[in-house]
PyMOL Python script that loads the backbone (N, CA, C, O; Angstrom):
from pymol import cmd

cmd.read_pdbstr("""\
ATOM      1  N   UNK A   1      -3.820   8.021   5.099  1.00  0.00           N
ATOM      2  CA  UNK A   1      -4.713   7.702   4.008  1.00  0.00           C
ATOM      3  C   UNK A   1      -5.341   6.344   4.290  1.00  0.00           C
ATOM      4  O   UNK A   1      -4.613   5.379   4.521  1.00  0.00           O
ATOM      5  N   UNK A   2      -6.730   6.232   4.279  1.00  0.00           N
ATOM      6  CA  UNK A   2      -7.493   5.242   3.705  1.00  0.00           C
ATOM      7  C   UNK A   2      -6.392   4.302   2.817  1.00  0.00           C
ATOM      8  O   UNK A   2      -5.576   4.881   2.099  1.00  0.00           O
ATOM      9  N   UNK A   3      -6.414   2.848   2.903  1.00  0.00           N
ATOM     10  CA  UNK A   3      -5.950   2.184   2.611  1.00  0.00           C
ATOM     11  C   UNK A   3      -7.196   1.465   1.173  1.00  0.00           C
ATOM     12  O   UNK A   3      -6.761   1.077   0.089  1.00  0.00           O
ATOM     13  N   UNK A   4      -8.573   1.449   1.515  1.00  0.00           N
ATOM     14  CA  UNK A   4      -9.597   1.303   0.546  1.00  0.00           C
ATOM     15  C   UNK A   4     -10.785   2.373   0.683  1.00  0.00           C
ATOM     16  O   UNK A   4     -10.803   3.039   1.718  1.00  0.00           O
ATOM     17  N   UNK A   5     -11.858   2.605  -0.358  1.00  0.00           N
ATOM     18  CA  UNK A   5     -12.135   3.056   0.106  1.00  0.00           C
ATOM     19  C   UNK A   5     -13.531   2.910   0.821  1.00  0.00           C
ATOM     20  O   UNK A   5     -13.591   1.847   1.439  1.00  0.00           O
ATOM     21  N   UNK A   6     -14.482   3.551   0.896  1.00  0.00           N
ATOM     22  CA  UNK A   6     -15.956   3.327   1.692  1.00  0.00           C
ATOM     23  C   UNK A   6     -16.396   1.715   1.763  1.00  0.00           C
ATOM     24  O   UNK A   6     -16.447   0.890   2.675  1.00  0.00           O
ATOM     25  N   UNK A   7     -16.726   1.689   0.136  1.00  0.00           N
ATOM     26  CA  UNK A   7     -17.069   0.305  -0.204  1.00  0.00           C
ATOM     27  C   UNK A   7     -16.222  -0.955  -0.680  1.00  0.00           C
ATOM     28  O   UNK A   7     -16.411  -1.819  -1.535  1.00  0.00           O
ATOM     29  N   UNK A   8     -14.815  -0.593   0.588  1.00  0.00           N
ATOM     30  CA  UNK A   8     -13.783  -1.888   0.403  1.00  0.00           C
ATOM     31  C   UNK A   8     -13.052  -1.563  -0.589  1.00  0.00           C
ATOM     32  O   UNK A   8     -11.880  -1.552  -0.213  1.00  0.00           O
ATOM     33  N   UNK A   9     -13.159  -1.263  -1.785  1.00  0.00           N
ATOM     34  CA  UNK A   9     -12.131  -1.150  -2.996  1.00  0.00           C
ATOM     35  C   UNK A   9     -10.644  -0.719  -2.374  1.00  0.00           C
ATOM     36  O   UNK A   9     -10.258  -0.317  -1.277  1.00  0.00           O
ATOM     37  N   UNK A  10     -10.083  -0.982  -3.519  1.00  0.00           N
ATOM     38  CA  UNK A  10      -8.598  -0.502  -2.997  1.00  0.00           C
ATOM     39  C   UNK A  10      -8.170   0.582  -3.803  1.00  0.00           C
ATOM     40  O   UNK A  10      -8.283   0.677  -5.025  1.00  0.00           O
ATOM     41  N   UNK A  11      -7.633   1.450  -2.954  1.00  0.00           N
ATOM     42  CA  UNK A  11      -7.096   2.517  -3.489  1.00  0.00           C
ATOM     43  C   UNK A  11      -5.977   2.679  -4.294  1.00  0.00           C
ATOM     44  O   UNK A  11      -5.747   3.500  -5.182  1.00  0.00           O
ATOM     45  N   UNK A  12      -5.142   1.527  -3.724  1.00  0.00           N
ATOM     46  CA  UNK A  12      -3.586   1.095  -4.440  1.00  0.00           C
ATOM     47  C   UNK A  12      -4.105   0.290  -5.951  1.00  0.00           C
ATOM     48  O   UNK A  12      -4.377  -0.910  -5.936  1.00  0.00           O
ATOM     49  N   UNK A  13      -4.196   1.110  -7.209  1.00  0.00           N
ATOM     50  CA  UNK A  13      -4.277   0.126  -8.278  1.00  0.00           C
ATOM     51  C   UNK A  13      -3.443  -0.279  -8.987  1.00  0.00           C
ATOM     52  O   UNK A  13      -2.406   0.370  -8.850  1.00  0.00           O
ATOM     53  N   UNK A  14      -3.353  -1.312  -9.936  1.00  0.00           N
ATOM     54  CA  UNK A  14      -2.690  -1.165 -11.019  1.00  0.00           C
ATOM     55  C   UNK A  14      -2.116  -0.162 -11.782  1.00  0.00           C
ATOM     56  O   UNK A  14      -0.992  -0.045 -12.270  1.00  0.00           O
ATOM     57  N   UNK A  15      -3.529   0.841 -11.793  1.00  0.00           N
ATOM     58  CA  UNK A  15      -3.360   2.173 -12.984  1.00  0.00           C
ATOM     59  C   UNK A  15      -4.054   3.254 -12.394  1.00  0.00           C
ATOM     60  O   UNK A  15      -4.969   3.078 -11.590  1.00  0.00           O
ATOM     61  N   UNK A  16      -3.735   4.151 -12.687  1.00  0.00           N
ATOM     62  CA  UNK A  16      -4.210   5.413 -11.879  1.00  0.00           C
ATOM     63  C   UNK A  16      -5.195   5.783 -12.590  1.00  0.00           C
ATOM     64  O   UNK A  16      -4.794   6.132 -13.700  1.00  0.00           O
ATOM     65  N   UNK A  17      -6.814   5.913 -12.420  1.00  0.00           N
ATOM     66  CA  UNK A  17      -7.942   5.978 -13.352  1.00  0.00           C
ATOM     67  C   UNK A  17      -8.332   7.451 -13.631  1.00  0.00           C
ATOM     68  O   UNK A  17      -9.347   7.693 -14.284  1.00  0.00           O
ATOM     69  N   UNK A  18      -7.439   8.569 -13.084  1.00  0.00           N
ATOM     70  CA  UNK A  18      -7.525   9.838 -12.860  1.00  0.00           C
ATOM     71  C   UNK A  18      -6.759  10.252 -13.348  1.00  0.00           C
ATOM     72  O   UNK A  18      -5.713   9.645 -13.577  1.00  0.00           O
ATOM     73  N   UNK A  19      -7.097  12.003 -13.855  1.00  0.00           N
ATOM     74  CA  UNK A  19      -6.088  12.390 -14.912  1.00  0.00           C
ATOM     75  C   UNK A  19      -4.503  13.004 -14.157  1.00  0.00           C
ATOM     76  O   UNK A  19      -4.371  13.984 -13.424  1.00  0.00           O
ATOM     77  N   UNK A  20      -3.485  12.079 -14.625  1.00  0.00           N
ATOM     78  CA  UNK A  20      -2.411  12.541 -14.182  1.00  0.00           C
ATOM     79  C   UNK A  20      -1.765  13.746 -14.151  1.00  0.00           C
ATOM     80  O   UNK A  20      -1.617  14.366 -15.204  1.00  0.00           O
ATOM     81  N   UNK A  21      -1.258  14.282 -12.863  1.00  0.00           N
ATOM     82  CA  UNK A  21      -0.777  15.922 -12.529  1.00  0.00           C
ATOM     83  C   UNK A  21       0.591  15.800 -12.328  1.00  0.00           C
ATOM     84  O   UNK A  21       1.345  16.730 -12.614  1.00  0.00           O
ATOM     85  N   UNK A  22       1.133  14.380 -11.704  1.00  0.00           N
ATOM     86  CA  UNK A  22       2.601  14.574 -11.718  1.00  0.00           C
ATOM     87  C   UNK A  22       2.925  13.019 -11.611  1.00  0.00           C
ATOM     88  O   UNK A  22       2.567  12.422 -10.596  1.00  0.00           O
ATOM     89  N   UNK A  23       3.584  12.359 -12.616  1.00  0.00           N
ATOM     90  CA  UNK A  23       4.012  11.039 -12.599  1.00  0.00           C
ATOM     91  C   UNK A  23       5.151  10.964 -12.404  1.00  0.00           C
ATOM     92  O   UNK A  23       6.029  11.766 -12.724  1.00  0.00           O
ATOM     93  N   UNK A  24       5.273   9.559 -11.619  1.00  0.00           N
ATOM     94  CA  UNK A  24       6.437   9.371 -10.601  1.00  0.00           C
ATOM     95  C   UNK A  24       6.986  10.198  -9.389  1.00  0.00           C
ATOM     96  O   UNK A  24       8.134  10.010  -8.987  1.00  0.00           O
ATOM     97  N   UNK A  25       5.810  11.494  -8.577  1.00  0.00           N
ATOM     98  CA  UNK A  25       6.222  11.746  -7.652  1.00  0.00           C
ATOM     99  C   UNK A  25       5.973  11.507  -6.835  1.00  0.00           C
ATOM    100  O   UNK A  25       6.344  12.254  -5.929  1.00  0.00           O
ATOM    101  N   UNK A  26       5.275  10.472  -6.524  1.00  0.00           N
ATOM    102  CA  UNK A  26       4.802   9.638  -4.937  1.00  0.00           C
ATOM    103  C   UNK A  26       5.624   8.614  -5.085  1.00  0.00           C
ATOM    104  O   UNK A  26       5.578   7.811  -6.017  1.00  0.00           O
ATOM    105  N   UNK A  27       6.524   8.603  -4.034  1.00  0.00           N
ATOM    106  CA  UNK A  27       7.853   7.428  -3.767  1.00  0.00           C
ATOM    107  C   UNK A  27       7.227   6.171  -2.728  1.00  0.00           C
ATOM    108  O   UNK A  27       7.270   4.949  -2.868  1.00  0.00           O
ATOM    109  N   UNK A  28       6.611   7.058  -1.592  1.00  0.00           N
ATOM    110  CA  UNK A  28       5.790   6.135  -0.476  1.00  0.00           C
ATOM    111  C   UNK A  28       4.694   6.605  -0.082  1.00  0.00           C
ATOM    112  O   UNK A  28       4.117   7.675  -0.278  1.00  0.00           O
ATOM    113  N   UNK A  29       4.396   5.430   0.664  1.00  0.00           N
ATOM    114  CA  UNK A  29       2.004   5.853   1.066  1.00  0.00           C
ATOM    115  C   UNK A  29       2.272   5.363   2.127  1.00  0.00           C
ATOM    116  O   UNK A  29       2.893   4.320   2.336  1.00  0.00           O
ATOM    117  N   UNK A  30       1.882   5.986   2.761  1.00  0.00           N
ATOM    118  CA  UNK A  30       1.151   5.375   4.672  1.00  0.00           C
ATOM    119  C   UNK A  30       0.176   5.225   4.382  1.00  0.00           C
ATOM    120  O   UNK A  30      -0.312   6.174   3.768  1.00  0.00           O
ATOM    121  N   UNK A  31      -0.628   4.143   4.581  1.00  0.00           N
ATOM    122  CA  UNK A  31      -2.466   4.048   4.964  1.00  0.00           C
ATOM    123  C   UNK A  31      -2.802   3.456   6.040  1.00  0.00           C
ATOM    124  O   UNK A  31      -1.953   2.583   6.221  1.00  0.00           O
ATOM    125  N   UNK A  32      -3.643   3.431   6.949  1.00  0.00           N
ATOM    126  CA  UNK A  32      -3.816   2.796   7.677  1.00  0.00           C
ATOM    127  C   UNK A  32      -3.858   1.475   8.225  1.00  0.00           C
ATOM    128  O   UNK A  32      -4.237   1.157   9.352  1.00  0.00           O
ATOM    129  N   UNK A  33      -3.170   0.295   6.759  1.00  0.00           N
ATOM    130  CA  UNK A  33      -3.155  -1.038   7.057  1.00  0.00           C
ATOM    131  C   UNK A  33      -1.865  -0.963   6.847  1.00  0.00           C
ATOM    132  O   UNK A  33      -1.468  -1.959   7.452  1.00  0.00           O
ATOM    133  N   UNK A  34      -0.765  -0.360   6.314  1.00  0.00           N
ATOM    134  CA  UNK A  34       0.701  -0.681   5.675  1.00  0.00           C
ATOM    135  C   UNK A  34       1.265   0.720   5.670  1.00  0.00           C
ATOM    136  O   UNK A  34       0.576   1.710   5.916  1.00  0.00           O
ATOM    137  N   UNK A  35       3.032   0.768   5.269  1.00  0.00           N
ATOM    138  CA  UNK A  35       3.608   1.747   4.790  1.00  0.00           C
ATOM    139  C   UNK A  35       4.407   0.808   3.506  1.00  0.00           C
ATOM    140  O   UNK A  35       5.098  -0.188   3.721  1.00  0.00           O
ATOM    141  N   UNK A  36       4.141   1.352   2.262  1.00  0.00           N
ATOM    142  CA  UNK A  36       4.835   1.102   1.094  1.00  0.00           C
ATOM    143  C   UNK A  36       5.020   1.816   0.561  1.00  0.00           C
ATOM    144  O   UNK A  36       4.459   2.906   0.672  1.00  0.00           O
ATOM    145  N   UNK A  37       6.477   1.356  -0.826  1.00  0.00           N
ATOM    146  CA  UNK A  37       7.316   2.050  -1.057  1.00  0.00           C
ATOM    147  C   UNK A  37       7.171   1.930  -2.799  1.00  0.00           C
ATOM    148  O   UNK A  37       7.130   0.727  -3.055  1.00  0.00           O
ATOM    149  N   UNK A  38       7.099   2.573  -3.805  1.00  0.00           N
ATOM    150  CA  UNK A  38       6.518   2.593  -5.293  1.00  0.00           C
ATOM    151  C   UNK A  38       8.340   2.308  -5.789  1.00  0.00           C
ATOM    152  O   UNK A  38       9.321   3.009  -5.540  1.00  0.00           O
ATOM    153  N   UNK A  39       8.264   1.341  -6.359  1.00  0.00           N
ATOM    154  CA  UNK A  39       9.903   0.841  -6.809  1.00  0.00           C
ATOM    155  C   UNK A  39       9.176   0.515  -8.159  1.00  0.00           C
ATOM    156  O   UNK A  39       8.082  -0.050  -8.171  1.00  0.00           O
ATOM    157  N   UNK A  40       9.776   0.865  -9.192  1.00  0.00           N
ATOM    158  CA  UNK A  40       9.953   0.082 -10.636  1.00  0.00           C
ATOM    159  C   UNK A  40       8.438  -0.459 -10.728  1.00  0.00           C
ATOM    160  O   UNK A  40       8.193  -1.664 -10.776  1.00  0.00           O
ATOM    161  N   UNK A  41       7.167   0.814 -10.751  1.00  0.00           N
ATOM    162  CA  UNK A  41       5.539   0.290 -10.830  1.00  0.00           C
ATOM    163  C   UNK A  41       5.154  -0.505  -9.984  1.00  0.00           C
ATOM    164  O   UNK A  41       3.973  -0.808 -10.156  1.00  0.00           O
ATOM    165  N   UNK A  42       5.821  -1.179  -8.792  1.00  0.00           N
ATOM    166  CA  UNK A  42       5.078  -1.900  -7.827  1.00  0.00           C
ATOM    167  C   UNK A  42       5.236  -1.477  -6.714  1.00  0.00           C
ATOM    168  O   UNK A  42       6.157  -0.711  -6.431  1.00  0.00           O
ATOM    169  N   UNK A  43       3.991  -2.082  -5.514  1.00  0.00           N
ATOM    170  CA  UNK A  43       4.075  -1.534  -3.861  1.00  0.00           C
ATOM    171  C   UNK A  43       5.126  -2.315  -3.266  1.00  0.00           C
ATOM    172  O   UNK A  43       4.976  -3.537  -3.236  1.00  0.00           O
ATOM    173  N   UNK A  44       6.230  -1.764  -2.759  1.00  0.00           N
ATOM    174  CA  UNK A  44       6.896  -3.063  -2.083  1.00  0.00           C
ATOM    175  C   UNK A  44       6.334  -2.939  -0.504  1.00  0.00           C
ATOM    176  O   UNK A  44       6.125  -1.809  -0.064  1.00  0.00           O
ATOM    177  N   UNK A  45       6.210  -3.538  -0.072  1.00  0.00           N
ATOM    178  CA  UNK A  45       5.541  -3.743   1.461  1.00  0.00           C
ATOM    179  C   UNK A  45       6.730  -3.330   2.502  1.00  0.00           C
ATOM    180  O   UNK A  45       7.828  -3.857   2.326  1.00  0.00           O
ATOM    181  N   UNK A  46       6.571  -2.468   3.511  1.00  0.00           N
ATOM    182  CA  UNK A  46       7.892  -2.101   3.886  1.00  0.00           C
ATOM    183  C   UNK A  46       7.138  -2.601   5.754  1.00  0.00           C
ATOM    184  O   UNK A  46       7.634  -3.333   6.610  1.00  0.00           O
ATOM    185  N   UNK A  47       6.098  -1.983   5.761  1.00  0.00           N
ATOM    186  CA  UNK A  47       5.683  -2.392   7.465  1.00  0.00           C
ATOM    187  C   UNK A  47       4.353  -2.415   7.399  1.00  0.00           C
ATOM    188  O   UNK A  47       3.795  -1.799   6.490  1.00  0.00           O
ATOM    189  N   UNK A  48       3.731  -3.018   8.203  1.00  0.00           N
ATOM    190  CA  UNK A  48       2.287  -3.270   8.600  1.00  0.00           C
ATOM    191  C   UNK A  48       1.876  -2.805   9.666  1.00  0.00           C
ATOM    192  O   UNK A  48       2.732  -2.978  10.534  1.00  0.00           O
ATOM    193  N   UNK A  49       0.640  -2.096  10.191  1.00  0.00           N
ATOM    194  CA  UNK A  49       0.276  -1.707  11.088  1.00  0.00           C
ATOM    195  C   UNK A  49      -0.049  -2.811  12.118  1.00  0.00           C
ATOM    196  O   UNK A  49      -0.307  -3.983  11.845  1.00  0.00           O
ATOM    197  N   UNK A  50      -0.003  -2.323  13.182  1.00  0.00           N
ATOM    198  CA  UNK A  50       0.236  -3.254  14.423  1.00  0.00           C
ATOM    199  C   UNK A  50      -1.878  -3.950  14.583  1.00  0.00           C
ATOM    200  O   UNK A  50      -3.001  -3.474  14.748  1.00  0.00           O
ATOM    201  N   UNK A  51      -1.246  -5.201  14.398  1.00  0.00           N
ATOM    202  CA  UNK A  51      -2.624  -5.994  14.342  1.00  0.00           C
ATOM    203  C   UNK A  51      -2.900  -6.395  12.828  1.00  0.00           C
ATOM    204  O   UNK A  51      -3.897  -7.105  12.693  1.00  0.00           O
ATOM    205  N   UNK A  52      -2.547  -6.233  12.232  1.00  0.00           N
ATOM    206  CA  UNK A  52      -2.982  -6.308  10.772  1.00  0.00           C
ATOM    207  C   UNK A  52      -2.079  -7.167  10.302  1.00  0.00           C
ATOM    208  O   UNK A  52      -0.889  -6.991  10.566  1.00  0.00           O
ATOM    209  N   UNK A  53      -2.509  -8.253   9.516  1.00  0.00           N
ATOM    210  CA  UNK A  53      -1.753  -9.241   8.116  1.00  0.00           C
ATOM    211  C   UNK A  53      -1.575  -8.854   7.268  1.00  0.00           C
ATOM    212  O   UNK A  53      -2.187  -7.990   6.640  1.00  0.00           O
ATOM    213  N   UNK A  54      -0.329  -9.631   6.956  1.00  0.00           N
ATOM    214  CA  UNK A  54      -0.208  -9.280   5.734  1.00  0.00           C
ATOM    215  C   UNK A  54      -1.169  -9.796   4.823  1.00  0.00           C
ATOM    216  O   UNK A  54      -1.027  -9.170   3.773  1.00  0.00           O
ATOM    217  N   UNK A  55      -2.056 -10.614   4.720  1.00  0.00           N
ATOM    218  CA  UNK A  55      -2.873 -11.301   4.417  1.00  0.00           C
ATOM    219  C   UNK A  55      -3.780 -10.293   3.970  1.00  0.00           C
ATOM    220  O   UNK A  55      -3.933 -10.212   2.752  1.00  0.00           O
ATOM    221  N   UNK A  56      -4.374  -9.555   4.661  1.00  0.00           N
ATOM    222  CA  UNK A  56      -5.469  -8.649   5.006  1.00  0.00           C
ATOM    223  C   UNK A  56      -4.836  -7.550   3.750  1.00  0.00           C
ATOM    224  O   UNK A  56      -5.478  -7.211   2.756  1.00  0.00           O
ATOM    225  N   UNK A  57      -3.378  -7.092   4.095  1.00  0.00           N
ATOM    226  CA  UNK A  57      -2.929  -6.095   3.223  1.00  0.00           C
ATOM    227  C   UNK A  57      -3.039  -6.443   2.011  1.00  0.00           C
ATOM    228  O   UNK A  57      -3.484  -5.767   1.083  1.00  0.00           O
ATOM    229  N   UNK A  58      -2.621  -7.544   1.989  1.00  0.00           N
ATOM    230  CA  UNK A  58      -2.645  -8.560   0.137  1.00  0.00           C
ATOM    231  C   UNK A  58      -3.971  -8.037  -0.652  1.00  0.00           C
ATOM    232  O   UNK A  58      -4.201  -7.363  -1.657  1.00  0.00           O
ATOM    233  N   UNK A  59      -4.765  -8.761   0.421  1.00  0.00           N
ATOM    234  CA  UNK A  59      -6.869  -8.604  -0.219  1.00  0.00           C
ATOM    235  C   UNK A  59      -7.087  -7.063  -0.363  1.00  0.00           C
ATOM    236  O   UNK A  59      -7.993  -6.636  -1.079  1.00  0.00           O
ATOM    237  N   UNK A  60      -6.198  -6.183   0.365  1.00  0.00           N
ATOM    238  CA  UNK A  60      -6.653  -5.026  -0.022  1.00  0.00           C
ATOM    239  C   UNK A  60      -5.726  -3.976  -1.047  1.00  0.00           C
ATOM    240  O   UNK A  60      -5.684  -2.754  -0.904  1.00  0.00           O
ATOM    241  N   UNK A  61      -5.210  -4.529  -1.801  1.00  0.00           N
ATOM    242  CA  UNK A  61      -4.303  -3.996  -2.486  1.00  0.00           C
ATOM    243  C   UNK A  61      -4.566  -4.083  -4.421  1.00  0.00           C
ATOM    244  O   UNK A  61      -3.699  -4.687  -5.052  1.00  0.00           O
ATOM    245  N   UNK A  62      -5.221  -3.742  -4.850  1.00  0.00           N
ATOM    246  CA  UNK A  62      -5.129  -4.127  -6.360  1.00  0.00           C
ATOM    247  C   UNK A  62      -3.810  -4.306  -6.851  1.00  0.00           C
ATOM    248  O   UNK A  62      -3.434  -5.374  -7.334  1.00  0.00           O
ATOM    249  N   UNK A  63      -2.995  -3.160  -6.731  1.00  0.00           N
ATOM    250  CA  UNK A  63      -1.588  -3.182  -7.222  1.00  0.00           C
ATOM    251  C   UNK A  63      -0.558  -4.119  -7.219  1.00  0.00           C
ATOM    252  O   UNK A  63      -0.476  -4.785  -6.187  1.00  0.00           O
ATOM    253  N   UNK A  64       0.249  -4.345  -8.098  1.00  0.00           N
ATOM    254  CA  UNK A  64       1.262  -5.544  -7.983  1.00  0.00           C
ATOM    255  C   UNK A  64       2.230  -5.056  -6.903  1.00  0.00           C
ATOM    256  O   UNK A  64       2.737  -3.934  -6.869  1.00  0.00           O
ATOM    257  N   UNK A  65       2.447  -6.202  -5.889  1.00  0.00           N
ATOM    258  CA  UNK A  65       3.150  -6.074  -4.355  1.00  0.00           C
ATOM    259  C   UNK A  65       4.047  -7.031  -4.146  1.00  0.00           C
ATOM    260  O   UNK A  65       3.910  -8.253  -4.204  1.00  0.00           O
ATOM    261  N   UNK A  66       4.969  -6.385  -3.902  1.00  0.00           N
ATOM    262  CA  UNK A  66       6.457  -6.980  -3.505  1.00  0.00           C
ATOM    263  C   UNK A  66       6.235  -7.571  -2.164  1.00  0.00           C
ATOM    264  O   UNK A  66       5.632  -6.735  -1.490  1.00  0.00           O
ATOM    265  N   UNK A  67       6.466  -8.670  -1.475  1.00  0.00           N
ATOM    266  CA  UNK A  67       5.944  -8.569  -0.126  1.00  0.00           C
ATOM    267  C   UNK A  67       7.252  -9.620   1.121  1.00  0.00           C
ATOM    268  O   UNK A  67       7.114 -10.763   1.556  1.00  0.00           O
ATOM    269  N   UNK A  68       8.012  -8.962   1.273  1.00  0.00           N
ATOM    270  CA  UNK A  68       9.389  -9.508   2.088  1.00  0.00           C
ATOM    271  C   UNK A  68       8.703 -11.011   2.378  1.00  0.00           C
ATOM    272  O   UNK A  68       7.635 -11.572   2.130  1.00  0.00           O
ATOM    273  N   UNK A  69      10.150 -11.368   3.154  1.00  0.00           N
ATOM    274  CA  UNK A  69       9.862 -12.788   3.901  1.00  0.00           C
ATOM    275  C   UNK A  69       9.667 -12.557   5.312  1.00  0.00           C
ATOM    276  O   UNK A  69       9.487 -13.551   6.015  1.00  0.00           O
ATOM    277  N   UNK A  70       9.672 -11.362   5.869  1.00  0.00           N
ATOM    278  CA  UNK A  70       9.665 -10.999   6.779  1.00  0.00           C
ATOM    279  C   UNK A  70       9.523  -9.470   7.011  1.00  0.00           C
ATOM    280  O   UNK A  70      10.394  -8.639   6.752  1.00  0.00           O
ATOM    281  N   UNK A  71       8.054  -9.173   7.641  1.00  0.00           N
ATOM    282  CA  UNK A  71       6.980  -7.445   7.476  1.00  0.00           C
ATOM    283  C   UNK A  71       7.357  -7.188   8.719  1.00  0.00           C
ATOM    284  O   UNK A  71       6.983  -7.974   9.589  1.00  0.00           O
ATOM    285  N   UNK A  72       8.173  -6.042   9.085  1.00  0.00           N
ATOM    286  CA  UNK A  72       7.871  -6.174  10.349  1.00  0.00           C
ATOM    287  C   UNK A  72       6.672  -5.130  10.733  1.00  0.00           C
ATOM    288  O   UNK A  72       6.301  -4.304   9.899  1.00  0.00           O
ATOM    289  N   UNK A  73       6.050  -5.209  12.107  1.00  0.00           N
ATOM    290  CA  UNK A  73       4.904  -4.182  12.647  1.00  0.00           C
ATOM    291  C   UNK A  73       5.326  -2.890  12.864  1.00  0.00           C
ATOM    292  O   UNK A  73       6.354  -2.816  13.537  1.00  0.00           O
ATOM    293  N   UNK A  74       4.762  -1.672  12.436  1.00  0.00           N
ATOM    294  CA  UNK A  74       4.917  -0.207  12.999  1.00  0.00           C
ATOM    295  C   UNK A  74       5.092  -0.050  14.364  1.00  0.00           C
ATOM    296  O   UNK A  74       4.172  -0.328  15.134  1.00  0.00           O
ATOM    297  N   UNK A  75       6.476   0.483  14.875  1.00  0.00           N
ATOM    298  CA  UNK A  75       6.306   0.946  16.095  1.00  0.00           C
ATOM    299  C   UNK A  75       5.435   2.706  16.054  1.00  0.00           C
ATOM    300  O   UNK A  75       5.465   3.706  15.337  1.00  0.00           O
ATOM    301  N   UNK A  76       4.852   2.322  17.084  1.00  0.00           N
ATOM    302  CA  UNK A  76       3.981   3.687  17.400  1.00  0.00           C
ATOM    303  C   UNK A  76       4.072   3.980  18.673  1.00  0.00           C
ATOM    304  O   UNK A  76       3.892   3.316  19.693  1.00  0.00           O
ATOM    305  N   UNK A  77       4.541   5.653  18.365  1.00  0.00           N
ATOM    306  CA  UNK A  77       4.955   5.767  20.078  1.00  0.00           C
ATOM    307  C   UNK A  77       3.983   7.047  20.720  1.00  0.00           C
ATOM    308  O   UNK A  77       4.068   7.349  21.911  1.00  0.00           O
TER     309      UNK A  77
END
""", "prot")
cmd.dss("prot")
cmd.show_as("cartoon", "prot")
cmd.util.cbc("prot")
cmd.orient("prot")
C-alpha cells in the first residue's frame, strides 16, 4: 500500500473518513515507507523501509505514532 496518496496526503489518519465495514480488524499496514502496528488507536512504528527516515515517515503520517528509540530498516531479500 501507498503510504500517501497521489497528492502527498496521508493515508494513515486520525479517523477513518469512510463508512466503516469492520472495526478493529486491521492489526498491521505495510506501505511503502514503514510497517506498523494499530495498538490502543495509534501507529506504532515497527520498521522502515530501507532508505527512508523516520523523519520522512513522521511528515507522512496524520495518525498519532508511537515511534521507538530505535526503527530498525526492512530486510529485503
Amino acid at each position: 500500500m501507498m503510504h500517501t496518496n497521489r497528492a502527498g496526503a496521508s493515508k494513515l489518519l486520525k479517523q477513518c473518513s469512510l463508512p466503516l465495514t469492520g472495526v478493529n480488524c486491521v492489526k498491521k499496514i505495510v506501505t511503502n515507507l514503514a510497517v506498523l502496528e494499530i495498538r490502543e488507536g495509534k501507529f506504532h512504528l515497527l520498521e522502515r523501509a530501507p532508505g527512508v527516515s523516520v523523519e520522512e515517515i513522521k511528515k507522512a503520517t496524520e495518525g498519532d505514532m508511537i515511534i521507538p528509540a530505535n526503527v530498525p530498516e526492512m530486510i529485503l531479500a
